[in-house]
C-alpha positions in Angstrom: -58.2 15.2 -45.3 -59.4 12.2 -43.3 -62.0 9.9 -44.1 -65.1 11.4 -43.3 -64.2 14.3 -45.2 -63.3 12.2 -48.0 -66.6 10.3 -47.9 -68.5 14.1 -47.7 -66.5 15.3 -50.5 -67.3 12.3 -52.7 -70.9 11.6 -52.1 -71.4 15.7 -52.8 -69.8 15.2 -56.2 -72.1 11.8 -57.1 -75.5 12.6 -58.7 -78.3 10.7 -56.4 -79.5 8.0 -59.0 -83.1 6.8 -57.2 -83.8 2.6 -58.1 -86.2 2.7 -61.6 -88.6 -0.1 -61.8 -89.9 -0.2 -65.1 -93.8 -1.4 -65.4 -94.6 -4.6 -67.0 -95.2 -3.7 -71.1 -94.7 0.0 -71.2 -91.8 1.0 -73.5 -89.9 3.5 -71.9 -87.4 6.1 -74.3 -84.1 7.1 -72.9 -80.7 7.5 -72.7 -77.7 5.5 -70.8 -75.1 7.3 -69.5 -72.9 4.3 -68.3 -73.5 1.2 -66.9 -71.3 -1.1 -64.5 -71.4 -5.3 -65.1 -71.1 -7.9 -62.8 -71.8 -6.0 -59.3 -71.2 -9.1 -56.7 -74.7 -9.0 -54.5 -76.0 -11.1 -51.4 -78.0 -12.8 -54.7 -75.8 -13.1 -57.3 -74.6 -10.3 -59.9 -76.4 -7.8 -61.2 -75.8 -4.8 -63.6 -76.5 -1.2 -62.8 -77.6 1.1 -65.9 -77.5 4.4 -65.0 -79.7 6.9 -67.4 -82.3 9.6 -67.8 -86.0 8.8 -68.9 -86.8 11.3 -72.0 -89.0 14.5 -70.8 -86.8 14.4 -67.5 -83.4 15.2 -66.1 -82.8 13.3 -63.1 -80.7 10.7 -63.2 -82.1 6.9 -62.5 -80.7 3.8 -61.8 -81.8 0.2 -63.8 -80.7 -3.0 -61.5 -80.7 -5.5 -63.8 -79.9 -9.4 -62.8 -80.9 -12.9 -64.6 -82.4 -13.1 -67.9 -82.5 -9.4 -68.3 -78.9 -8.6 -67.3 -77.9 -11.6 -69.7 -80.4 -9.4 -72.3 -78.7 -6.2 -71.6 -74.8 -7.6 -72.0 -76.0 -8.8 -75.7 -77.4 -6.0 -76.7 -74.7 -3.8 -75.7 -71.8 -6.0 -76.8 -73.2 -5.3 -80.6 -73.0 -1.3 -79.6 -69.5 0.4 -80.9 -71.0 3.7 -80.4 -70.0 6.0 -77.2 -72.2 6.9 -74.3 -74.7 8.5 -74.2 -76.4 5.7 -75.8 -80.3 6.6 -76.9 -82.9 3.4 -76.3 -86.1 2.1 -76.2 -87.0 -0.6 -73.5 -89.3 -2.9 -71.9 -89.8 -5.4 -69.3 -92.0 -7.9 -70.8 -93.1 -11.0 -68.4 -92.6 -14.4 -70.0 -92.7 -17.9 -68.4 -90.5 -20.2 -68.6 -90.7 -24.4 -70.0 -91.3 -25.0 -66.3 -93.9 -22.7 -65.9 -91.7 -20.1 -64.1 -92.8 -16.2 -64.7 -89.7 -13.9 -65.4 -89.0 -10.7 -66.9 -87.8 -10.1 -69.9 -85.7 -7.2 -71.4 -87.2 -6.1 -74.8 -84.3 -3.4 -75.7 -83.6 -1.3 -79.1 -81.6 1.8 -79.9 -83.6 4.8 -81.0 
């Protein structure tokens, strides 16, 4: 097998996970499959949650970096239970002391 074959073979066997970007304040229900920490970026690390929204079954991606990736390691270092993991989230905007807006990750298990 050489490498382009190897490349065809893999990408045919990877689900396509399309970039979810929640809307400010609307709680969204659904359910992680796995998730991979500290991805190095041109901007820093982020954390890529990959999951399905309830009432569908294609598979999404959550890019989470800052505050919210900070949020999202918390919340799932108190988890012991196994993926699939079922959840309720939100992005809610905040500002910060400084008068910064950012994003905040409002995030509970169903």
């Amino acid at each position: 097998m050489n490498i382009d074959q190897l490349i065809a073979k893999s990408a045919a066997t990877r689900p396509k996970r399309p970039r979810f970007t929640p809307v400010d304040n609307q709680v969204y229900n659904a359910t992680i499959h796995d998730y991979r920490a500290n991805i190095e970026g041109q901007y820093g690390t982020s954390t890529a949650v990959n999951m399905t929204l309830d009432g569908t079954t294609d598979p999404v991606t959550l890019w989470l970096s800052g505050v919210q990736e900070d949020q999202f390691k918390d919340f799932m270092t108190n988890k012991e239970t196994a993926m699939p993991l079922s959840v309720a989230f939100a992005r809610v905007p905040k500002e910060s002391s400084n008068g910064r807006p950012y994003g905040s990750l409002v995030i509970a298990e169903n």
